[in-house]
ZATI-779652 format. One record per atom (N, C-alpha, C): x, y, z; atom name; residue in one letter; residue number from 1. Coordinates in nm, 3 decimals. Layout:
// residues N
SITE       X       Y       Z site code pos
SITE       X       Y       Z   CA    A NUM
...
This chain:
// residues 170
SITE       X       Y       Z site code pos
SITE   0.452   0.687   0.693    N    X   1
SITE   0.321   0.708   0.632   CA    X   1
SITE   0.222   0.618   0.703    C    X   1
SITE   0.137   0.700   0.753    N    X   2
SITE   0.005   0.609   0.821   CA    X   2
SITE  -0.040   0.461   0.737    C    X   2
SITE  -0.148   0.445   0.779    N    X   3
SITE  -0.246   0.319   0.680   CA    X   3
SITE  -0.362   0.396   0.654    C    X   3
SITE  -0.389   0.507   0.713    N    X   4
SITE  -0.483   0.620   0.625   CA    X   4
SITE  -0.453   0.682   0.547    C    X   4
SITE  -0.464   0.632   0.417    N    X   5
SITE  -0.413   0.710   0.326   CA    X   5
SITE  -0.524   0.742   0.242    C    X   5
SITE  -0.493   0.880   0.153    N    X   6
SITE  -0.629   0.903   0.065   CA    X   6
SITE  -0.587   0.898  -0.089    C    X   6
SITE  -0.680   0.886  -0.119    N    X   7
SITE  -0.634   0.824  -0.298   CA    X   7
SITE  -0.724   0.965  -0.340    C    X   7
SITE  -0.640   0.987  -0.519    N    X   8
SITE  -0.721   1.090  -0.539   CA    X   8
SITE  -0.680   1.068  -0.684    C    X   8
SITE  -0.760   1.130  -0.783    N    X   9
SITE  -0.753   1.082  -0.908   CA    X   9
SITE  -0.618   1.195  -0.975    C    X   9
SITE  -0.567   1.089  -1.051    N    X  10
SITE  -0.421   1.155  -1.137   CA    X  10
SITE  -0.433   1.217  -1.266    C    X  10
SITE  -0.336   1.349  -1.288    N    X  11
SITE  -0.373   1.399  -1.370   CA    X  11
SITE  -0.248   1.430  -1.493    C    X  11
SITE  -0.280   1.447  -1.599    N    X  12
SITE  -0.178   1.488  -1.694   CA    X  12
SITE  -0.042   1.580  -1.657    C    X  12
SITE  -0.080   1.658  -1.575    N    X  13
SITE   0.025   1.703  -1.508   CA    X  13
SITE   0.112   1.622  -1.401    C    X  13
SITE   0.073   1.482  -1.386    N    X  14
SITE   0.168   1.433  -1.306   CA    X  14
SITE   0.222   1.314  -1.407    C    X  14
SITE   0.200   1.328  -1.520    N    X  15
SITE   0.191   1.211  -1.608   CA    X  15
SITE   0.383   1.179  -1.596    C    X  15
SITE   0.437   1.263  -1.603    N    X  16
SITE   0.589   1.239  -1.645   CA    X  16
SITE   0.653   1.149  -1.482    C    X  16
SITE   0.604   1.197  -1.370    N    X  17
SITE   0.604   1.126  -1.204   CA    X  17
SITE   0.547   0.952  -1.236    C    X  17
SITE   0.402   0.946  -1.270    N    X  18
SITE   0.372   0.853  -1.333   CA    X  18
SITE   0.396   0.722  -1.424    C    X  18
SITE   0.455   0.820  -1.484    N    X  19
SITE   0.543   0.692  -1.571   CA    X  19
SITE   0.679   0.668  -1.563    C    X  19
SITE   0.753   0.747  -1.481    N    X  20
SITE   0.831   0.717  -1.360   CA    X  20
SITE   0.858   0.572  -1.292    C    X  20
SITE   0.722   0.635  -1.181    N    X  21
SITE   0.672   0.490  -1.109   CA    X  21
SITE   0.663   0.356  -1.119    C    X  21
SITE   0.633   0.316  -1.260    N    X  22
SITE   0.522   0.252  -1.326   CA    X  22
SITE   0.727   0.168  -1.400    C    X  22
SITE   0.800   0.241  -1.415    N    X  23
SITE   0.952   0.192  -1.543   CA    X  23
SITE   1.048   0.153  -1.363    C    X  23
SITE   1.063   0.236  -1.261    N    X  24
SITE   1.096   0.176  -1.174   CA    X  24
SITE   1.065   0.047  -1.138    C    X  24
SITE   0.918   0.007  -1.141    N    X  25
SITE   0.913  -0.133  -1.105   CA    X  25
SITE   0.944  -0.208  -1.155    C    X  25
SITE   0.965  -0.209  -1.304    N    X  26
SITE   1.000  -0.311  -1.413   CA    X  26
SITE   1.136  -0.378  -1.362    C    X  26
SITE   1.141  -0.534  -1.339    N    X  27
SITE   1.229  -0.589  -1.267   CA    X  27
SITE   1.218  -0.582  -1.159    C    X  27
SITE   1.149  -0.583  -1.096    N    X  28
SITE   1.084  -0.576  -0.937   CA    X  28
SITE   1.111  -0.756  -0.917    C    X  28
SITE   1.101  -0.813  -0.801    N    X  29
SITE   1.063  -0.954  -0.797   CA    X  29
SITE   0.899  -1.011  -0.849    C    X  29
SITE   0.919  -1.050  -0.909    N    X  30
SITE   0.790  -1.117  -0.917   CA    X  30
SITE   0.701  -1.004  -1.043    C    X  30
SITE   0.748  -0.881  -1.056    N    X  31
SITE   0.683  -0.813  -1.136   CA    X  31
SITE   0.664  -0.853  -1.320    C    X  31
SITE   0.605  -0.897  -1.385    N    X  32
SITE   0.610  -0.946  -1.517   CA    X  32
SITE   0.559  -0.823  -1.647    C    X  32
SITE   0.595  -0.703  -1.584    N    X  33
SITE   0.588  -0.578  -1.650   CA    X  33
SITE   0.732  -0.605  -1.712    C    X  33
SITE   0.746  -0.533  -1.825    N    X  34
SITE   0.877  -0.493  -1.960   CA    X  34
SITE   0.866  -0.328  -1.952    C    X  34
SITE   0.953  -0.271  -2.054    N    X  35
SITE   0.989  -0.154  -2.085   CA    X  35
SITE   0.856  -0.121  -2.161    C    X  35
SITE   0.785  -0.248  -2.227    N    X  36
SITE   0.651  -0.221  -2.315   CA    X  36
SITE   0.493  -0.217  -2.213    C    X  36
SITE   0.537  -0.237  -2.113    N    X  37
SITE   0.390  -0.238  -2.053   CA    X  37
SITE   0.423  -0.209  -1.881    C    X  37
SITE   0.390  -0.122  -1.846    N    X  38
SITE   0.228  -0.058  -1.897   CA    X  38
SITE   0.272   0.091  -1.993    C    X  38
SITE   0.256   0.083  -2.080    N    X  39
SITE   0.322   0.212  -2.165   CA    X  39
SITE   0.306   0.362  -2.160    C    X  39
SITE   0.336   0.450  -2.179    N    X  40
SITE   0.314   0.582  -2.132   CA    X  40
SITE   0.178   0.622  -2.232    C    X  40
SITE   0.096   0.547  -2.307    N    X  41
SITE  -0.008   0.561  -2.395   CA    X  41
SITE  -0.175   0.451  -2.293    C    X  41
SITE  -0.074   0.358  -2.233    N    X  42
SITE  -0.193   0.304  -2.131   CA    X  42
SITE  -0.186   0.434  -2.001    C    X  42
SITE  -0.079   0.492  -1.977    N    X  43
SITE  -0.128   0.579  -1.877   CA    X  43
SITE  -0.195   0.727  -1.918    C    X  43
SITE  -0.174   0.751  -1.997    N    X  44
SITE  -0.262   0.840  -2.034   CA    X  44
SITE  -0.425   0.808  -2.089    C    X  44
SITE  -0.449   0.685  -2.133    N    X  45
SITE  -0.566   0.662  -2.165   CA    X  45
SITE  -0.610   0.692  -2.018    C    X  45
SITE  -0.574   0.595  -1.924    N    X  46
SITE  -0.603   0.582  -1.778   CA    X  46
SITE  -0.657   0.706  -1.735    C    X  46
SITE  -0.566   0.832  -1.767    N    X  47
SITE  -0.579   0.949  -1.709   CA    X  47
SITE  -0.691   0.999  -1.725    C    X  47
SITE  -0.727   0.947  -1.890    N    X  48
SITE  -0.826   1.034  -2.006   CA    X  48
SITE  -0.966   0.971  -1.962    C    X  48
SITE  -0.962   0.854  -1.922    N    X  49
SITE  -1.106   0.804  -1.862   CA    X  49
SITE  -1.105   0.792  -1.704    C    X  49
SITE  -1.038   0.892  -1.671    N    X  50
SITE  -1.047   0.908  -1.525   CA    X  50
SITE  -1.047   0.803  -1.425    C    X  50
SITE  -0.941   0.700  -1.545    N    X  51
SITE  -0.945   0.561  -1.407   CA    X  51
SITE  -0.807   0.547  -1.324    C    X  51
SITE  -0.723   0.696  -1.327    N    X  52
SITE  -0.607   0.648  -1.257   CA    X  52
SITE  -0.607   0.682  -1.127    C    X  52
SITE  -0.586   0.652  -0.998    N    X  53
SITE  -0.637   0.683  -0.903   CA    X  53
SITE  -0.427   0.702  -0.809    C    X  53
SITE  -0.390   0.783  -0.739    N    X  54
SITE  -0.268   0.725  -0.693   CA    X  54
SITE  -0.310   0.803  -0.507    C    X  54
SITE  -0.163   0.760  -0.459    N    X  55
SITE  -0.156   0.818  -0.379   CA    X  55
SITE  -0.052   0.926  -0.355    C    X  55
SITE  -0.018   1.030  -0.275    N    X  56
SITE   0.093   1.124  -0.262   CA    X  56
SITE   0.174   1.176  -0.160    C    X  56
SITE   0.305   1.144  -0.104    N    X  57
SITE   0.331   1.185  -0.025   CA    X  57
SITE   0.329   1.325   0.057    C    X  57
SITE   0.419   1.340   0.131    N    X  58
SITE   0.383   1.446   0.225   CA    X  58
SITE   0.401   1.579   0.110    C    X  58
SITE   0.525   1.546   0.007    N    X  59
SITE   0.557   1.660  -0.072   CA    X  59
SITE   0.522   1.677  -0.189    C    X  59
SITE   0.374   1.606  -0.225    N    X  60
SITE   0.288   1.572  -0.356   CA    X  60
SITE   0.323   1.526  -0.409    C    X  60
SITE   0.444   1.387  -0.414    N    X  61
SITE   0.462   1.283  -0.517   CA    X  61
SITE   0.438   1.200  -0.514    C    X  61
SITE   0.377   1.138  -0.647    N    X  62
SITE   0.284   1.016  -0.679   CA    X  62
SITE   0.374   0.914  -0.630    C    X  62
SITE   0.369   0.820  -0.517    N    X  63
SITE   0.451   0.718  -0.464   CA    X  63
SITE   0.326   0.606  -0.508    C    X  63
SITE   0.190   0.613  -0.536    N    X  64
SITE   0.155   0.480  -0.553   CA    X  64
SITE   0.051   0.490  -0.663    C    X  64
SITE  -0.013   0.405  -0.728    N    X  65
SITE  -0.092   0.401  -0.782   CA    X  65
SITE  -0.156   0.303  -0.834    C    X  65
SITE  -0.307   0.310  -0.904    N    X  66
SITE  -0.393   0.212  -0.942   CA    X  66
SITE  -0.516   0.282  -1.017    C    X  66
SITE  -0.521   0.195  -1.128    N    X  67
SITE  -0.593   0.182  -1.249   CA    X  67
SITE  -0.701   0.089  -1.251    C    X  67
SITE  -0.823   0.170  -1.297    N    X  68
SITE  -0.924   0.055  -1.315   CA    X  68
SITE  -0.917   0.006  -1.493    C    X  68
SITE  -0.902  -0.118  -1.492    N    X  69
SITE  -0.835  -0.156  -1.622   CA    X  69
SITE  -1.020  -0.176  -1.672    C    X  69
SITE  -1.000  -0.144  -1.794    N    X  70
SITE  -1.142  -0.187  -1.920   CA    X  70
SITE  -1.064  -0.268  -2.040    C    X  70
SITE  -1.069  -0.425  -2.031    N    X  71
SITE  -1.017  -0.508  -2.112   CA    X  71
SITE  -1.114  -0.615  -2.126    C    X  71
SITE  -1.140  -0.588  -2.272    N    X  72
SITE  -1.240  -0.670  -2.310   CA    X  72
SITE  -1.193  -0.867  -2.245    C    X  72
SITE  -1.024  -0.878  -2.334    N    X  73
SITE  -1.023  -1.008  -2.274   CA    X  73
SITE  -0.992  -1.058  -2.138    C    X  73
SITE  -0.962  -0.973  -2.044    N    X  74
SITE  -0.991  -1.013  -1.916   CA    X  74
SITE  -1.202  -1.014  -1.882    C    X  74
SITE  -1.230  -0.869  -1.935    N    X  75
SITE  -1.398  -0.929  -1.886   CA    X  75
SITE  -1.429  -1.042  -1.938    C    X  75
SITE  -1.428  -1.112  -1.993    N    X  76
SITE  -1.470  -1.193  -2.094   CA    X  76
SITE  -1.468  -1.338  -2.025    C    X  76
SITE  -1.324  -1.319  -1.912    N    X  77
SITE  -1.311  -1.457  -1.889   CA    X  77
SITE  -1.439  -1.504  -1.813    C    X  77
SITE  -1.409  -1.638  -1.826    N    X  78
SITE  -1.565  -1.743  -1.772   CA    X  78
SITE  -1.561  -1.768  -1.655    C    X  78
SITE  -1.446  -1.700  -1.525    N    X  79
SITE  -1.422  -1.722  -1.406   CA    X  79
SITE  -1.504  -1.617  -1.319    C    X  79
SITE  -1.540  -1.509  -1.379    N    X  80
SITE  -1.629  -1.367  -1.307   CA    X  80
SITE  -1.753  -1.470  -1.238    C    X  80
SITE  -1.798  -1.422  -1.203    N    X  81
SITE  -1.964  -1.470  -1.129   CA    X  81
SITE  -2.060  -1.360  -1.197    C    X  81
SITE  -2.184  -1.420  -1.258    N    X  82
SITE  -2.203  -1.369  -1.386   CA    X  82
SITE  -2.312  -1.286  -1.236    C    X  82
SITE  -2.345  -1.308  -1.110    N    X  83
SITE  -2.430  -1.264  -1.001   CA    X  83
SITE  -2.372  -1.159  -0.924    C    X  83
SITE  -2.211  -1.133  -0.954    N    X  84
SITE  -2.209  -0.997  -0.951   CA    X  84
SITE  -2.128  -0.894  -1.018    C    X  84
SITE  -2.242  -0.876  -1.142    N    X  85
SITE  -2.239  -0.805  -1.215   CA    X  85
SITE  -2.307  -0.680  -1.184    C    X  85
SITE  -2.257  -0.515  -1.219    N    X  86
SITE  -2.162  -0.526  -1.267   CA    X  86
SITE  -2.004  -0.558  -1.195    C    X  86
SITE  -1.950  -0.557  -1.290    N    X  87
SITE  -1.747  -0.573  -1.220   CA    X  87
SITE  -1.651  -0.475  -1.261    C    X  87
SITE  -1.609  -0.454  -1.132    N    X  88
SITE  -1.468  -0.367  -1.210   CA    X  88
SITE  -1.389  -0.449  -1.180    C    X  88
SITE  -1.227  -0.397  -1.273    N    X  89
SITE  -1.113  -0.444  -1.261   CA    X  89
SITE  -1.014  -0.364  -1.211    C    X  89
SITE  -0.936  -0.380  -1.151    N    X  90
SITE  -0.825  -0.323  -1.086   CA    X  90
SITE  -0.711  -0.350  -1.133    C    X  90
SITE  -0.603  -0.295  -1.222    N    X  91
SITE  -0.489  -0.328  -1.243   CA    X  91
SITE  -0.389  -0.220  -1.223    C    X  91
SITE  -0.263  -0.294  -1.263    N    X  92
SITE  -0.141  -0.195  -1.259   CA    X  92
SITE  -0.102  -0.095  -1.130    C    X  92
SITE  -0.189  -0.176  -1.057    N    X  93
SITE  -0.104  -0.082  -0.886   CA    X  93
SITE   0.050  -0.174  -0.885    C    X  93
SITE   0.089  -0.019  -0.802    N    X  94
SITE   0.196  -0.016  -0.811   CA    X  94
SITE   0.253   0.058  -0.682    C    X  94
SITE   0.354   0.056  -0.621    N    X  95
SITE   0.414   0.168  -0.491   CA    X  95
SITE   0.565   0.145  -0.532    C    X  95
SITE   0.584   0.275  -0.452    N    X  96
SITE   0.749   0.367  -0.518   CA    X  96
SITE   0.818   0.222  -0.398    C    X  96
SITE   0.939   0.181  -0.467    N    X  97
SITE   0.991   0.074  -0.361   CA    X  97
SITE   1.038   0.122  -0.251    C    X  97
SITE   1.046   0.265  -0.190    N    X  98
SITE   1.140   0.297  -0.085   CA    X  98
SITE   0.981   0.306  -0.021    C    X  98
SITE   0.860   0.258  -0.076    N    X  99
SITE   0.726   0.287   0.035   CA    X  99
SITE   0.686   0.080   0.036    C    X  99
SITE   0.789   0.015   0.026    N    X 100
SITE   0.665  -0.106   0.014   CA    X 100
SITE   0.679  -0.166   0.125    C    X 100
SITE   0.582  -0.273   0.173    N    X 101
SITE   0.612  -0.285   0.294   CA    X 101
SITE   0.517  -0.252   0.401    C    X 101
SITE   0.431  -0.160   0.355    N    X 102
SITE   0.422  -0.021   0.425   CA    X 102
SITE   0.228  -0.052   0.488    C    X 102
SITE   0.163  -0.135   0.398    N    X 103
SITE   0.046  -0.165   0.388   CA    X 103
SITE   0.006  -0.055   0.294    C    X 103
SITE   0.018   0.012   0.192    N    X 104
SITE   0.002   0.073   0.104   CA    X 104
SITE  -0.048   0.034   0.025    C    X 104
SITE   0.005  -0.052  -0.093    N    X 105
SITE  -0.098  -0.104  -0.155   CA    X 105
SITE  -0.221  -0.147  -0.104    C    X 105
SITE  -0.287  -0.194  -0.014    N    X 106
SITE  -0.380  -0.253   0.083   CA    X 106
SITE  -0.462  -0.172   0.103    C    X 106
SITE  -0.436  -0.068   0.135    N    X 107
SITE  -0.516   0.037   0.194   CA    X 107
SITE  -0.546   0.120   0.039    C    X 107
SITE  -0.439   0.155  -0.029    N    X 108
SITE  -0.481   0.214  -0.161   CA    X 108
SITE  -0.619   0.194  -0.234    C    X 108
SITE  -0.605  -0.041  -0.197    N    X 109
SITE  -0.726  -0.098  -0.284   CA    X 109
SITE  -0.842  -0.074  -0.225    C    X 109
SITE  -0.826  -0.102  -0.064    N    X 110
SITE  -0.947  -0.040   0.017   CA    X 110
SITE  -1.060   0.057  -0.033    C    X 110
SITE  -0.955   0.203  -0.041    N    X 111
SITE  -1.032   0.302  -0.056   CA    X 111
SITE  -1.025   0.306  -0.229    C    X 111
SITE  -1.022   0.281  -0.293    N    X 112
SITE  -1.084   0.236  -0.457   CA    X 112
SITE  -1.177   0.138  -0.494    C    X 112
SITE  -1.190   0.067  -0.348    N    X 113
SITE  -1.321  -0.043  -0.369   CA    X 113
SITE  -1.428   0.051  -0.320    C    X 113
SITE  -1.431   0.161  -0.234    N    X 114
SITE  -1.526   0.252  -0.144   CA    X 114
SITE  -1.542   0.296  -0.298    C    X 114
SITE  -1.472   0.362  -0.365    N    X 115
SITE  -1.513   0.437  -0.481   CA    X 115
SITE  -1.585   0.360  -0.564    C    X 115
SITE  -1.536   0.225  -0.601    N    X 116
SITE  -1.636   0.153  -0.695   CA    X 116
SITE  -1.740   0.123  -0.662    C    X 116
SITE  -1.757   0.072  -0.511    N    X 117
SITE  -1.920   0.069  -0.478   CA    X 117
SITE  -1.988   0.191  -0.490    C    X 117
SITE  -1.941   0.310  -0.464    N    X 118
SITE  -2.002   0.399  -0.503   CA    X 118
SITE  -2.035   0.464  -0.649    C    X 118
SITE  -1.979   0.400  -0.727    N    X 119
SITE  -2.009   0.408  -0.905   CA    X 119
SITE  -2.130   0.297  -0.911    C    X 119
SITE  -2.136   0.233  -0.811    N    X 120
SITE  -2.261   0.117  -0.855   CA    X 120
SITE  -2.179  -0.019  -0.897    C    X 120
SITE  -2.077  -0.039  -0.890    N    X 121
SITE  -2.017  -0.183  -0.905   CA    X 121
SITE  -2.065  -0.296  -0.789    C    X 121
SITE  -2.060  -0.374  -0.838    N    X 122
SITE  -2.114  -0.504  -0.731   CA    X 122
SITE  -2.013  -0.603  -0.715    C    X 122
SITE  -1.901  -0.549  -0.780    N    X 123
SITE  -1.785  -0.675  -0.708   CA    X 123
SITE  -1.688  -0.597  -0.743    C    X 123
SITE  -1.540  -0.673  -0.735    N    X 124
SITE  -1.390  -0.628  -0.823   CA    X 124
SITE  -1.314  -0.722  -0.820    C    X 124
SITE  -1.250  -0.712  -0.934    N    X 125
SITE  -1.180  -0.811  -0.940   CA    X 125
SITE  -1.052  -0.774  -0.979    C    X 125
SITE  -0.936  -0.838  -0.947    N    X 126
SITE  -0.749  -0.854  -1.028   CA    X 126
SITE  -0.694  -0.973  -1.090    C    X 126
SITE  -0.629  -0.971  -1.177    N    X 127
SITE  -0.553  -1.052  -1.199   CA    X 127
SITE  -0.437  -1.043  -1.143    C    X 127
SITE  -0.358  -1.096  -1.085    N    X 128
SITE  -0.212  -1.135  -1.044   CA    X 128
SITE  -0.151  -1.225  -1.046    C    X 128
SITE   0.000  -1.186  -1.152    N    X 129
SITE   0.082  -1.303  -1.192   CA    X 129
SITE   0.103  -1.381  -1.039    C    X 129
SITE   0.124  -1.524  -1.120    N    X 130
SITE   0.142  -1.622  -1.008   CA    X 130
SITE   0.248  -1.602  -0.927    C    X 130
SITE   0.367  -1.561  -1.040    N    X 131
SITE   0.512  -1.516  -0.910   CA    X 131
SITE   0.532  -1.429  -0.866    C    X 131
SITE   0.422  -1.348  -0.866    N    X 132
SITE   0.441  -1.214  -0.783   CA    X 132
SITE   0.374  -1.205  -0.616    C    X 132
SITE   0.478  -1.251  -0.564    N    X 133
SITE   0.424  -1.336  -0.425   CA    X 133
SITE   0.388  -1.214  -0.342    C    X 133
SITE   0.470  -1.072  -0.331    N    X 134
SITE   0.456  -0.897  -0.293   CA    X 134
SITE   0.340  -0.928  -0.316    C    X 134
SITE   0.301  -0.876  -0.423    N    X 135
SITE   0.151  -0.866  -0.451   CA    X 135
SITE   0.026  -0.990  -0.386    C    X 135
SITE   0.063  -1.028  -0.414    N    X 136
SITE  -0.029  -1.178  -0.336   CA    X 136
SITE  -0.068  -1.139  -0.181    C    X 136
SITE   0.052  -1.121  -0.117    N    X 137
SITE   0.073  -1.078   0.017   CA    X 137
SITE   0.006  -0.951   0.061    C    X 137
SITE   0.033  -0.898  -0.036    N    X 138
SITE  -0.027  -0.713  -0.025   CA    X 138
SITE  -0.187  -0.777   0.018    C    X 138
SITE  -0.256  -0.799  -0.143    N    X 139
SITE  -0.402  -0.857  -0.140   CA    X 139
SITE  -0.464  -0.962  -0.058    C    X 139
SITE  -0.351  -1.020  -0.022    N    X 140
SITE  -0.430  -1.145   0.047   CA    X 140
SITE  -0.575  -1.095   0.164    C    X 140
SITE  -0.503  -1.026   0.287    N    X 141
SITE  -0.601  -0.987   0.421   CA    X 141
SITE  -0.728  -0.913   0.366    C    X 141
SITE  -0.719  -0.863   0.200    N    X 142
SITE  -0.860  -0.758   0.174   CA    X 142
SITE  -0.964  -0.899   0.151    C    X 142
SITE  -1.010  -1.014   0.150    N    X 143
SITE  -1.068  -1.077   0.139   CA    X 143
SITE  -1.156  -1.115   0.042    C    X 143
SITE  -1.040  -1.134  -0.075    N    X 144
SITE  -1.113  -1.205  -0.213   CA    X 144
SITE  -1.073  -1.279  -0.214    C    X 144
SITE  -1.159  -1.395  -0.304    N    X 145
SITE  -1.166  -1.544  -0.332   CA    X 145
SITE  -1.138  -1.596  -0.447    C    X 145
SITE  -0.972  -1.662  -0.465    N    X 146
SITE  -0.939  -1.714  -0.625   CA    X 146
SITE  -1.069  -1.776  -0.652    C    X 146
SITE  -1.095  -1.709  -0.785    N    X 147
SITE  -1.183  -1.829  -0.867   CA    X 147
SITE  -1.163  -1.853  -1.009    C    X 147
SITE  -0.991  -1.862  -1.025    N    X 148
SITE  -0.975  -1.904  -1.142   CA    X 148
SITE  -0.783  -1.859  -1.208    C    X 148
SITE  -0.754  -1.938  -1.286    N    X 149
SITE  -0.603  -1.909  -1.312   CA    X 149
SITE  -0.632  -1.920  -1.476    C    X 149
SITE  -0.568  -1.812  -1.513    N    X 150
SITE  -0.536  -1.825  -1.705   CA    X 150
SITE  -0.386  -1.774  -1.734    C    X 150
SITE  -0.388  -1.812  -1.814    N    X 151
SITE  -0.292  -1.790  -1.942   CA    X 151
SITE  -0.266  -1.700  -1.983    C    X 151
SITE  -0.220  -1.609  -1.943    N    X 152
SITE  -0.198  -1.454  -2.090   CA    X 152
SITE  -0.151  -1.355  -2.079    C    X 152
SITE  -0.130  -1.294  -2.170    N    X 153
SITE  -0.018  -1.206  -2.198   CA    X 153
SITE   0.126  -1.240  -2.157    C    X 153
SITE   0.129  -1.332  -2.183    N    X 154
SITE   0.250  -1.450  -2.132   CA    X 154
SITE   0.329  -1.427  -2.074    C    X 154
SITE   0.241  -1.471  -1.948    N    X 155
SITE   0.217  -1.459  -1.804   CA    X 155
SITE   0.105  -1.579  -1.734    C    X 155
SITE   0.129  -1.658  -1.655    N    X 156
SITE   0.038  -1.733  -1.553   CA    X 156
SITE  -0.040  -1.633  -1.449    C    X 156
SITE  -0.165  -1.589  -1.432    N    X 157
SITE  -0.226  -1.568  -1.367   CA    X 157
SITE  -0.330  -1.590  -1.264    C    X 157
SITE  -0.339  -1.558  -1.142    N    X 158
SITE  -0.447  -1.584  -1.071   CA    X 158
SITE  -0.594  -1.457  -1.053    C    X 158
SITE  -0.673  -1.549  -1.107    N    X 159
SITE  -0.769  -1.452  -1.090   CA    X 159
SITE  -0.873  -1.465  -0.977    C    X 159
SITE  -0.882  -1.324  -0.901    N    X 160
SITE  -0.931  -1.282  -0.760   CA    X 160
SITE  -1.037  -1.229  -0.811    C    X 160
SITE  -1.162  -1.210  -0.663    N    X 161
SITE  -1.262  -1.112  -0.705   CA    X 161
SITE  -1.356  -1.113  -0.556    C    X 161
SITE  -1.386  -0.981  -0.572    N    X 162
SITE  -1.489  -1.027  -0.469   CA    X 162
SITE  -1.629  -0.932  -0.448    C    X 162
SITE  -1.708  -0.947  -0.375    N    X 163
SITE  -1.868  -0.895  -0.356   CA    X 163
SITE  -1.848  -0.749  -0.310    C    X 163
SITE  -1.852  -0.635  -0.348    N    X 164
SITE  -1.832  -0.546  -0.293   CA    X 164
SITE  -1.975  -0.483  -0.187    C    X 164
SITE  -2.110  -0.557  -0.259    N    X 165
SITE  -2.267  -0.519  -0.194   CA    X 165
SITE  -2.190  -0.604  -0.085    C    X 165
SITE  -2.160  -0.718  -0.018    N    X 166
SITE  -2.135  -0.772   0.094   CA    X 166
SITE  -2.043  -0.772   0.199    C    X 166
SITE  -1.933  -0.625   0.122    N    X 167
SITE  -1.846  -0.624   0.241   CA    X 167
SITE  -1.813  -0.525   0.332    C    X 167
SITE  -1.892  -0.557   0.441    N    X 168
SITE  -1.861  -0.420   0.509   CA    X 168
SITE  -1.749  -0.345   0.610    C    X 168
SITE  -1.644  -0.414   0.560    N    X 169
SITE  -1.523  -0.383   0.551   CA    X 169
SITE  -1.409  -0.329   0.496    C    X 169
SITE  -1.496  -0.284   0.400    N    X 170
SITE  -1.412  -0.174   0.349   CA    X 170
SITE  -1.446  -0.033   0.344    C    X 170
């Protein structure tokens, strides 16, 4: 699979592939997902407000995906930069494990940051558990700046974010 990849929004009909994806990773290294989260009721909300975005292989199966999360207590935290507002959030990406590796996730977030600047967002941001070093690695080269670690959903987190008006690199 190239590093051009195209993301395209997911639909109820792939919901059962979906939540698939999403119970495979559980026990991943570093992954701090359970059998309870992300639940087959967060992916359908996802679906229902048109924030699930994945990718598909050659034979139309959902091998990756990503959610723009709407959580009051992540917006809330005091680590955002109140200057670029507004923010989205990015959670719950994910890739099928026989694709990781691959720069997939990377490129997934790429082209979902093209989409949020184009909704009018002015930054984005993730949380990512601290021991999920995959993930760290994935995000690191897209060029956001920790500005902040919390507590929750008990879980240690680092929280990322960055200017989307300033980057013209993606």
């Amino acid at each position: 699979m190239s590093n051009h990849i195209r993301i395209e929004k997911l639909g109820f009909d792939e919901l059962e592939d979906i939540v698939e994806l999403y119970r495979a990773a559980v026990g991943a290294p570093g992954c701090v997902w359970d059998e309870q989260y992300p639940s087959e009721e967060d992916i359908r909300t996802d679906i229902e407000q048109g924030a699930l975005y994945g990718v598909h292989d050659e034979k139309g199966h959902v091998i990756a995906a990503i959610a723009q999360d709407h959580d009051e207590n992540t917006d809330l935290l005091p680590c955002w930069s109140a200057e670029l507002q507004p923010g989205a959030e990015f959670a719950r990406v994910v890739v099928a494990g026989e694709y990781r590796g691959r720069g997939i996730a990377a490129e997934m977030i790429r082209n979902y940051m093209r989409i949020l600047r184009n909704q009018g967002y002015n930054s984005v941001r993730y949380l990512v558990a601290e021991q999920n070093l995959a993930a760290r690695r994935a995000y690191e080269p897209l060029g956001f700046q920790k500005v902040g670690e919390v507590d929750i959903y008990g879980a240690h987190y680092l929280c990322y974010e960055k200017a989307l008006t300033l980057c013209s690199e993606i």
